[in-house]
N, C-alpha and C positions, 0 to 999 in steps of 0.2 A: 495964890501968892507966888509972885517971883522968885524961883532961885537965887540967891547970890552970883555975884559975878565971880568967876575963877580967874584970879590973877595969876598971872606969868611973868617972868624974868629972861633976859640973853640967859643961853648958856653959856659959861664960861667958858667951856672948851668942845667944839662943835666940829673939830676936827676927828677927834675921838668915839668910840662907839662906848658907852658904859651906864650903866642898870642902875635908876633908883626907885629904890623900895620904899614902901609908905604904907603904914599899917596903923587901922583905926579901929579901935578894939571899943570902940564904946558907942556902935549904930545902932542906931533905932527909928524905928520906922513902923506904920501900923497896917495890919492885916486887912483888904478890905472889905474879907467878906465878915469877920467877925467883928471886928473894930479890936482887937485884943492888940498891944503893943508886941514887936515884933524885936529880938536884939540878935545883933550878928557883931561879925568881925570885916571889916573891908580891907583889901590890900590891892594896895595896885604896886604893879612894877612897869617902869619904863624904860625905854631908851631914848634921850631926848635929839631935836634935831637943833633948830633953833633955837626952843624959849622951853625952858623949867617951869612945873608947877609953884608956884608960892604956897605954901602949906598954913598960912594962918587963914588965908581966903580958900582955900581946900576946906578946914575945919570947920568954916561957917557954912560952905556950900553943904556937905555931906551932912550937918547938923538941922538942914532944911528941910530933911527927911521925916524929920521925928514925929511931928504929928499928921504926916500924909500917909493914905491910904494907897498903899504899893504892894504889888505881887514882888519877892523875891527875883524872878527870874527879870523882870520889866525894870526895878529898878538898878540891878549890876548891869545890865543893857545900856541903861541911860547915864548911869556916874561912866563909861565909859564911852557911849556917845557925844557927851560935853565935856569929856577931858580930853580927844581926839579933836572936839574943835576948834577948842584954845588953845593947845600946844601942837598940834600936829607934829608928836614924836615919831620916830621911826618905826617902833612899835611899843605896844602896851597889852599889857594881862589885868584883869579885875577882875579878884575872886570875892564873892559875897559869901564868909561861911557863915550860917546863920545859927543860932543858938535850940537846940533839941525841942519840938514843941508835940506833944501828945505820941513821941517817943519816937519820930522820925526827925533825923538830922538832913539836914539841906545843903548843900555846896554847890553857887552857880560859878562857870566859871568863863569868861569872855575874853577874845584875840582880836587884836588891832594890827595888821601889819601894812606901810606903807608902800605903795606900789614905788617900782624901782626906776 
C-alpha cells in the first residue's frame, strides 16, 4: 500500500530561522515479529526552508502506519526520511516515544541537518 502523499505549503517567512513543533500522540503501528499493535507518541520539530509541512496530509501519512508491520527504530527513520524529502527543511528531529511494552520503554530519536 502507498503512503500518502505529504503535502507542503511556501513558507511564509523564509527569511527567518524558526521551529515547528508537531506532535502526534495517537501512533500506531504493528510489531512485526509479533503482529501485536504497537502505540507511541511522534513529534517532529523543524526548521523550515522553503515549504512547510501541511498537517492534515501529515495526519493521513503518519495514520498509514497503523496496520503496518514496522520496527520502532526503521520507522522514526523513514517519517523522517520522507519528510526531509518533501520539505527539505534546514533541519529536523523525530522522536518516536513509544508506549511501555512487557516493561521496557522505547524512545528513537533521528537528526536531519541540511548541509551549508
Amino acid at each position: 500500500m502507498a503512503a500518502p502523499d505529504i503535502e507542503t505549503f511556501p513558507n511564509p517567512n523564509p527569511a527567518r530561522d524558526y521551529e515547528v513543533e508537531i506532535v502526534y500522540p495517537e501512533f500506531t503501528s504493528v510489531c512485526p515479529k509479533t503482529g501485536l499493535p504497537d502505540f507511541g507518541e511522534i513529534r517532529i520539530a523543524y526548521v523550515p526552508d522553503d515549504r512547510c509541512i501541511e498537517l492534515k496530509a501529515l495526519k493521513y501519512y503518519l495514520i498509514g502506519f497503523r496496520n503496518r508491520g514496522i520496527f520502532y527504530e526503521q520507522v522514526t527513520n523513514q517519517i523522517l526520511d520522507d519528510l526531509v524529502e518533501v520539505c527539505r527543511p534546514r533541519r529536523m528531529t523525530v522522536v518516536g516515544d513509544f508506549t511501555p511494552r512487557g516493561g521496557i520503554k522505547t524512545a528513537v530519536t533521528v537528526h536531519y541537518e541540511k548541509n551549508k
